[in-house]
VOGU-3710 file (C-alpha; in Angstrom, 3 decimals, decimal comma):
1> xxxxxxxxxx> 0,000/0,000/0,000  1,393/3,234/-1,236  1,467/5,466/1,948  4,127/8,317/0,921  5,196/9,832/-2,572  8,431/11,508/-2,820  9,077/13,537/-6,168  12,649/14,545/-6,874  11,879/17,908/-9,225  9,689/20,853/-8,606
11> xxxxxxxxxx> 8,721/22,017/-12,058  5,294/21,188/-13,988  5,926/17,505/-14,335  5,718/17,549/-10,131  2,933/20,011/-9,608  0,926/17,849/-12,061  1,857/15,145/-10,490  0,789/16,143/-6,442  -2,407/17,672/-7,802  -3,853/14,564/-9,234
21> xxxxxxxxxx> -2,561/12,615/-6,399  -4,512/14,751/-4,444  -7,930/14,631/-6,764  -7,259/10,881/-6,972  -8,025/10,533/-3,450  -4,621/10,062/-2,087  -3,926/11,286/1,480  -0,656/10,045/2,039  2,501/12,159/2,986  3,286/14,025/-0,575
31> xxxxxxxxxx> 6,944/15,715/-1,225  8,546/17,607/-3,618  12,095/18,589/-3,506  13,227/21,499/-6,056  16,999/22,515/-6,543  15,332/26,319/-6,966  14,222/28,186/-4,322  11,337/29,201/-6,233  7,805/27,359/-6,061  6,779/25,242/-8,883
41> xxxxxxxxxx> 6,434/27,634/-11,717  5,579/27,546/-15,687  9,304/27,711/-17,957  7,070/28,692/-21,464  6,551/31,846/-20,514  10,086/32,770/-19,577  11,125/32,950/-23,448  7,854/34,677/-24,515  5,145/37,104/-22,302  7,549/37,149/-18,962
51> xxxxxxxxxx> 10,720/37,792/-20,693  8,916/40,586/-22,798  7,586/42,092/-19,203  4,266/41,343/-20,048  3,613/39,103/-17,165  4,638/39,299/-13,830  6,239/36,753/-11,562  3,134/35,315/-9,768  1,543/34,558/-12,904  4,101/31,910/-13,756
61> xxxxxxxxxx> 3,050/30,097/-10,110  1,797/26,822/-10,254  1,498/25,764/-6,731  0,746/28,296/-4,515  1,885/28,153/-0,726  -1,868/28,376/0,411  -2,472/25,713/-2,191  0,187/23,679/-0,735  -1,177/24,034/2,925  -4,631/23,415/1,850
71> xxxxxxxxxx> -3,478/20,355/0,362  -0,667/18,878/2,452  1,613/19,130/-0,118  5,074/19,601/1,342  7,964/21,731/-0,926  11,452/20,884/-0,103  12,799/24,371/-1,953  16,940/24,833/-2,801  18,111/21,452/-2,326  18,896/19,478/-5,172
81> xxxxxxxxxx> 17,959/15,318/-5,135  21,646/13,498/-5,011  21,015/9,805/-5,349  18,123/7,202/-5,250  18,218/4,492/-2,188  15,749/2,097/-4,064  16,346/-0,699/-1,306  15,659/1,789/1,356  12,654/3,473/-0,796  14,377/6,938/-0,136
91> xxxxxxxxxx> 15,852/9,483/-1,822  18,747/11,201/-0,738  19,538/14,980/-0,987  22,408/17,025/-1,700  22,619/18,132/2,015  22,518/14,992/3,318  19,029/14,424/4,408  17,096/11,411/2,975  13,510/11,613/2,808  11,392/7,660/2,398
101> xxxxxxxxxx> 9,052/6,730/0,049  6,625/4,067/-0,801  6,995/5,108/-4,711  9,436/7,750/-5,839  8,759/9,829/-9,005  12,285/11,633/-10,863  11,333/14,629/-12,441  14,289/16,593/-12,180  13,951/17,784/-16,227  17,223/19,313/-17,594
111> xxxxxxxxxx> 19,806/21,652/-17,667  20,986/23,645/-20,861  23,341/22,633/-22,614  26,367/24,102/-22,523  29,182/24,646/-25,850  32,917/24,219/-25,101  34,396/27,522/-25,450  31,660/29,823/-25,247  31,652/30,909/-21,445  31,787/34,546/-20,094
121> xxxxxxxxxx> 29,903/37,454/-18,475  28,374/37,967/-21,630  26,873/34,410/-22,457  23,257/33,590/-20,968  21,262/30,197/-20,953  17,400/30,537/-20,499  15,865/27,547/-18,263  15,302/29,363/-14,817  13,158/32,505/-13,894  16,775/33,835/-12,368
131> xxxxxxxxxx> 17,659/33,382/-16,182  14,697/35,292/-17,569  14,960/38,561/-14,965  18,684/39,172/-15,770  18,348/38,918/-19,460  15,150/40,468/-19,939  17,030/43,442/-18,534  19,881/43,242/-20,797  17,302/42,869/-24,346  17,256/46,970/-24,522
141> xxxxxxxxxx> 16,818/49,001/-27,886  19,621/48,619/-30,002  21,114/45,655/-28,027  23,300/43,757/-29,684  21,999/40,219/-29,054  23,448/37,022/-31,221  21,412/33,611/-30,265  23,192/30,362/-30,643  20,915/27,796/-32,001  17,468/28,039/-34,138
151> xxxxxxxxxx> 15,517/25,980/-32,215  11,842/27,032/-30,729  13,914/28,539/-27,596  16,185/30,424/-29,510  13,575/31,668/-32,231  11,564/33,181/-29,763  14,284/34,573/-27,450  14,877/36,480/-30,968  11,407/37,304/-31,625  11,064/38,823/-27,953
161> xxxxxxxxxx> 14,539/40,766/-28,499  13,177/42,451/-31,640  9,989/43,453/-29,801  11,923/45,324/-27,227  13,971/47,081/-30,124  17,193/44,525/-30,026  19,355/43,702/-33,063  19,454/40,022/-32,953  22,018/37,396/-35,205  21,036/33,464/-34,882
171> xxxxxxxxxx> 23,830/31,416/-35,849  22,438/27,911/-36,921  25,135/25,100/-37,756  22,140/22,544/-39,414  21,637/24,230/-43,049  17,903/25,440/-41,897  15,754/26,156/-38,212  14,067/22,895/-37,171  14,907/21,092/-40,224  15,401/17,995/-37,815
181> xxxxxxxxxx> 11,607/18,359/-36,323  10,154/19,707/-39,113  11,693/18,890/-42,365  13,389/20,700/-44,979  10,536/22,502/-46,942  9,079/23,523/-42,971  12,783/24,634/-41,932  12,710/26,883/-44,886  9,441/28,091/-43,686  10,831/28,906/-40,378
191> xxxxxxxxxx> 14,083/30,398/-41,947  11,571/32,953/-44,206  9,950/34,139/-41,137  13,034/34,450/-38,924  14,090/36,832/-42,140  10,695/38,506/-43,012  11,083/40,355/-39,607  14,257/41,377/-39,089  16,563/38,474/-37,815  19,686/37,649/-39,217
201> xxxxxxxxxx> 20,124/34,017/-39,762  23,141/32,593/-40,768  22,911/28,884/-41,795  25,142/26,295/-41,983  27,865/28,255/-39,382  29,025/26,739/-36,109  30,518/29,501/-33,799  34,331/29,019/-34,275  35,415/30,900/-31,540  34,362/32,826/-28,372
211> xxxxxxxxxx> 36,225/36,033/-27,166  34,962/38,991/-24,839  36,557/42,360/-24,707  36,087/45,700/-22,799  32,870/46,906/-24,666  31,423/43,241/-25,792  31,825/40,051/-26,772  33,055/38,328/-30,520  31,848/35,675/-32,184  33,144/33,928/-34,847
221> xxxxxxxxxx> 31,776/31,169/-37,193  33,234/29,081/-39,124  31,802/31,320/-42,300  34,864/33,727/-41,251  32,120/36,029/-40,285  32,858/38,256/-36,537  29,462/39,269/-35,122  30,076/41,952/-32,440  27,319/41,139/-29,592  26,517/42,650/-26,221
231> xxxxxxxxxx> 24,835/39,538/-25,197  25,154/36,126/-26,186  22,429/33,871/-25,942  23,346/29,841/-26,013  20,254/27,296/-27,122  21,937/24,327/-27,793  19,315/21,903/-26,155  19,262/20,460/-23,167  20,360/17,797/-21,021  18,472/16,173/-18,623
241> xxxxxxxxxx> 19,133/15,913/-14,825  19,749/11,547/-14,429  22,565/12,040/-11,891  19,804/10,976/-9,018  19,684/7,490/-10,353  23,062/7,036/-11,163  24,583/3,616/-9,498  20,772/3,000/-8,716  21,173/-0,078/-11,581  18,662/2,507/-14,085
251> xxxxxxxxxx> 20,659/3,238/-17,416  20,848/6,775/-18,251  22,081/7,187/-22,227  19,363/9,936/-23,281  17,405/10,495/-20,944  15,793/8,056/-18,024  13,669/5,042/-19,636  10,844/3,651/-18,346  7,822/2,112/-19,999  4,571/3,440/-21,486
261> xxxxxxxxxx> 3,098/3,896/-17,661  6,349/5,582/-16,708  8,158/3,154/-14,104  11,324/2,746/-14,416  13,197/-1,244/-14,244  13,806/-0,548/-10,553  9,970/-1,281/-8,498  8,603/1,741/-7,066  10,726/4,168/-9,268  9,252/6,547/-11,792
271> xxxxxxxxxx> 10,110/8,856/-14,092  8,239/11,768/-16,296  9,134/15,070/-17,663  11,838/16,292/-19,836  14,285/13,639/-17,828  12,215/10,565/-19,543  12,649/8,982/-22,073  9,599/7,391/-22,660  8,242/3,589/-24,439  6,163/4,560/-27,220
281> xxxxxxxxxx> 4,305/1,384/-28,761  3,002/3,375/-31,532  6,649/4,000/-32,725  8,370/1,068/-31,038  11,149/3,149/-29,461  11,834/5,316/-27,073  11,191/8,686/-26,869  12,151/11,600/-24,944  10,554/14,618/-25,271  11,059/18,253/-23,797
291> xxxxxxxxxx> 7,367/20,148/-23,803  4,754/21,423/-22,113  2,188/19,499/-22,828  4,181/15,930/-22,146  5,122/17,249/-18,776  1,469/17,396/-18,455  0,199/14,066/-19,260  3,339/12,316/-18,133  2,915/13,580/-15,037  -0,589/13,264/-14,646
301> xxxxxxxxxx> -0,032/9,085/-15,929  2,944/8,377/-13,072  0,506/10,012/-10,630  -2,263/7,512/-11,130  -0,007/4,671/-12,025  1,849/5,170/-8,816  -1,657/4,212/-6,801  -2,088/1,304/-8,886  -3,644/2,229/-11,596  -3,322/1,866/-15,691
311> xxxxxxxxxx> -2,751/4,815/-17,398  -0,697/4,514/-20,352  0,388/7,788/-22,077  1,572/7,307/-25,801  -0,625/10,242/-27,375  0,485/11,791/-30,025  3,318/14,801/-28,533  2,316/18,520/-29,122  3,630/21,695/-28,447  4,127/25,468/-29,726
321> xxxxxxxxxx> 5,383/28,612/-30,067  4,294/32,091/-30,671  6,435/33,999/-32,831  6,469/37,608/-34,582  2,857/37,870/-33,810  2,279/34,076/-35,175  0,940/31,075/-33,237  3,270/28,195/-34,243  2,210/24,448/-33,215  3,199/20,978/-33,980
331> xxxxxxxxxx> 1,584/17,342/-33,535  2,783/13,864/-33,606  6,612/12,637/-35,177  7,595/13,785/-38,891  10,600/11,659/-38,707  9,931/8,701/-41,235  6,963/10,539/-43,018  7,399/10,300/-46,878  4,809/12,872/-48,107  3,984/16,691/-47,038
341> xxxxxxxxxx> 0,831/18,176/-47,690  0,052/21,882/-47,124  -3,094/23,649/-47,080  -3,181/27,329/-47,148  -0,265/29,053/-48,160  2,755/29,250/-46,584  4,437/32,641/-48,270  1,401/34,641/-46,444  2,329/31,839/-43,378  -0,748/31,054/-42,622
351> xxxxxxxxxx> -1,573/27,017/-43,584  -1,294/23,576/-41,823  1,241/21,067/-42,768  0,211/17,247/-42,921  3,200/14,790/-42,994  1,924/10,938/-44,502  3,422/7,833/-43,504  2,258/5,904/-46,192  -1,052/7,776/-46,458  -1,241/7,341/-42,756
361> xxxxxxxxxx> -1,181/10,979/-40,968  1,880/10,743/-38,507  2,466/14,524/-37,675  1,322/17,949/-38,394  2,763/21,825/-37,774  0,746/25,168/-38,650  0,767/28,699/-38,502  -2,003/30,507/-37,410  -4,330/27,468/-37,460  -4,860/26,313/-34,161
371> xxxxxxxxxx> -8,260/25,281/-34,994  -7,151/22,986/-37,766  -4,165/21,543/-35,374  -6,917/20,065/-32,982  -8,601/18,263/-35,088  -4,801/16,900/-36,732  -3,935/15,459/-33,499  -7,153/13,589/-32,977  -6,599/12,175/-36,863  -2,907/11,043/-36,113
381> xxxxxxxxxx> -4,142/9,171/-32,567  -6,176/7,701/-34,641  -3,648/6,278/-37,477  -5,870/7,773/-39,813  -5,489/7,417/-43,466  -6,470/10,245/-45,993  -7,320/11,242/-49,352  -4,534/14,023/-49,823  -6,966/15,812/-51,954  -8,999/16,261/-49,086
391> xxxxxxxxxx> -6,268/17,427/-46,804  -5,279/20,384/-49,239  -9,084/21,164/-50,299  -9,632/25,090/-47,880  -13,031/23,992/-49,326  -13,101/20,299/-47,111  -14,538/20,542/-43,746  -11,304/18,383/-41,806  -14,248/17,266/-38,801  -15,852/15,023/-42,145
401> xxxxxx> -12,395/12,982/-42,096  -13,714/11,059/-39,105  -16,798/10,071/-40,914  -14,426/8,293/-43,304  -12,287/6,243/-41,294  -12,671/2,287/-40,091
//
């Protein structure tokens, strides 16, 4: 009988996970431990509305302390989890303490990734809301800024930069922006509207070298170009935060795996969040993903699987971005797809993107159709397969493609 639930993590995988312990019924002794000293707090907006200013602090909150209270909830705040006890059910922290627990659940997420070479008091990494107040006071009219990486964080760190009046250079070593999520024609996509509004993207340049001087910092790439920045912004990925299980006999190469209901190969031991990496049976492999949304249901599935229950989570994964004044989301895995479909068009970048697995719909990413997204991601949990005709058709309702399938 489960009796106590430690959680090593305090983000949005953890506060998912206490609050449906708690609307599942569960009384039992509930701890989180957080390496921050902050409560458990949303990360999305600290790229977007709260670096931008547009959102204060305690809007980020996700577990209040009279929340907490209310709810028993303990929050064990600026001590990191060290190690994983599983034969004493207990999890040790990095001051020594160890707390016991009938289940454990890792959710320590990640850590940026850092690039050999390119360290100084002018480089920033954005994963904490620490991270988010110093920069967003350093993103000033006619800031130099130069972002490192094209990915969804570094796109919109230089979409918020050129709202508050920055200059902004994103150097890009792949030969397009989210070629590897989205595929080539989509990357271009991305690269047109990184370029329709001001950015300038250089493609197919790794930074060569790093040097700071008295007014700023240097960059080089290995296109021989020097960009002259005031702030350098690194978003090379992340890596996620397995040292907790180390020498706990749970492998760690990519990410923490555990099975479609999140437990790990040691009994009582979970995993969810960015730190798992995650048995899909619709893909039959492994998956590890770093959004929103699979923090969510991840959490929400080790929560009810932890008191005994059967929640599998292998929906298809979603997330998105908002971007120059665009809402940018994306359904499902594109990787393997042999056949792209657009409707709408995508020089005005407003359209929705189908990607076909042998007719089968597998994935899906859109501007500015949100409305056409929803209705993608119930198609692709559904291994739907459709008349391409159909897909492209502005004409075709997309709620009559359920009416055709088996």
């Amino acid at each position: 009988m489960i009796e106590s639930v430690v959680v090593a993590g305090a983000g949005q995988t953890a506060a998912v996970a206490a609050r449906t312990l708690r609307r599942r019924g569960f009384d039992g002794r509930v701890t989180l431990v957080g390496a921050e000293h902050d409560a458990p707090y949303q990360r999305p907006p600290l790229s977007k509305e709260y670096l931008a200013g547009e959102q204060d602090r305690d809007e980020l909150c996700l577990l209040t302390p009279e929340w907490c209270e209310a709810n028993d909830v303990e929050l064990r705040l600026g001590v990191a989890a060290a190690a994983i006890r599983p034969a004493e059910r207990s999890l040790e922290l990095a001051d020594g303490t160890r707390l016991r627990g009938d289940a454990v659940l890792i959710a320590t997420g990640g850590r940026p990734r850092r690039l050999p070479g390119v360290e100084g008091d002018r480089v920033r990494h954005l994963r904490t809301v620490a991270d988010a107040d110093r920069l967003r006071a350093e993103l000033r009219p006619g800031a130099r800024v130069v972002v490192i990486g094209a990915g969804f964080i570094g796109c919109e760190v230089a979409s918020t930069a050129l709202d508050r009046g920055a200059h902004v250079t994103i150097v890009e070593q792949a030969g397009r922006p989210l070629g590897h999520v989205l595929g080539d024609l989509m990357g271009d996509v991305m690269a047109a509207l990184l370029r329709t509004n001001g950015v300038d993207l250089r493609t197919g340049e790794k930074v060569e070298r790093y040097e700071e001087t008295a007014s700023g910092a240097i960059v080089t790439t290995s296109g021989g170009t020097s960009l002259e920045a005031d702030v350098v912004v690194v978003g090379a990925g992340m890596v996620p935060n397995v040292e907790p299980v180390t020498g706990a006999g749970i492998e760690t190469a990519g990410g923490i795996p555990v099975d479609a209901y999140c437990r790990t190969g040691v009994d009582g031991v979970y995993a969810a969040g960015d730190v798992a990496c995650q048995w899909r049976p619709s893909l039959g492999r492994h998956v590890r993903a770093e959004h929103f949304d699979n923090a969510n249901s991840q959490g929400m599935a080790a929560a009810k699987n932890i008191l005994g229950g059967k929640a599998a989570h292998d929906g298809p994964p979603w997330f998105w971005s908002d971007q120059f004044g665009h809402g940018l989301q994306h359904a499902g895995h594109a990787d393997g797809t042999d056949r792209l479909v657009v409707r709408g068009r995508v020089e005005d970048f407003d359209f929705i993107a189908f990607y076909l697995a042998g007719g089968v719909l597998r994935a899906a990413f859109t501007v500015d159709r949100g409305g056409d997204l929803a209705i993608a991601r119930q198609l692709i949990a559904c291994d739907a397969v459709l008349d391409p005709d159909v897909l492209r058709d502005e004409d075709a309702d997309l709620t009559d493609l359920f009416d055709t399938l088996g």
